[in-house]
N, C-alpha and C positions, 0 to 999 in steps of 0.2 A: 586310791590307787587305780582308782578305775577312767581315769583321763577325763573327766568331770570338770569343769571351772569351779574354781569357790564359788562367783557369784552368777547370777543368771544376767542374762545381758539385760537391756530393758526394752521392751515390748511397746510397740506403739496402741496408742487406743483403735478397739476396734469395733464398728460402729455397722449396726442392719438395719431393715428398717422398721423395727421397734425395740430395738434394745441396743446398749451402748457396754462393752468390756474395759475393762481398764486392769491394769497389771496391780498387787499391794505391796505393799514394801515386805522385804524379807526378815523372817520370824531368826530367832538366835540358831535357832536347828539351819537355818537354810530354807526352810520351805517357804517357796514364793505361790502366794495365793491369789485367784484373778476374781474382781467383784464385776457382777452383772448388774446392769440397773435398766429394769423396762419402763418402756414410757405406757401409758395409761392407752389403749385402742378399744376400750369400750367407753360411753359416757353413764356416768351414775345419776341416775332422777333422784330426786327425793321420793320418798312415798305419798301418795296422797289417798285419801278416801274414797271410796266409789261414791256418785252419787245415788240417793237411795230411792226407787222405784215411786 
């Protein structure tokens, strides 16, 4: 009763510049959840050994 939609409208992706939003599909209760997914802005080395003296 509170002037509410049943559903939520649908949300376009939204996109910065390291991470990307997207809207999920709605659960039986109604609740609409949004997933974040970062992109990687550091690079990972492997490890390597020091050389030793």
């Amino acid at each position: 009763m509170s002037g509410q939609p049943k559903t939520r409208p649908k949300v376009p992706e939204g996109k910065a510049r390291y991470y990307v939003t997207k809207q999920k599909a709605a659960t039986d209760t109604g609740y609409v959840g949004y997933e974040t997914i970062w992109e990687d802005f550091q690079k990972e080395v492997p490890y390597e050994t020091p050389k030793r003296p």
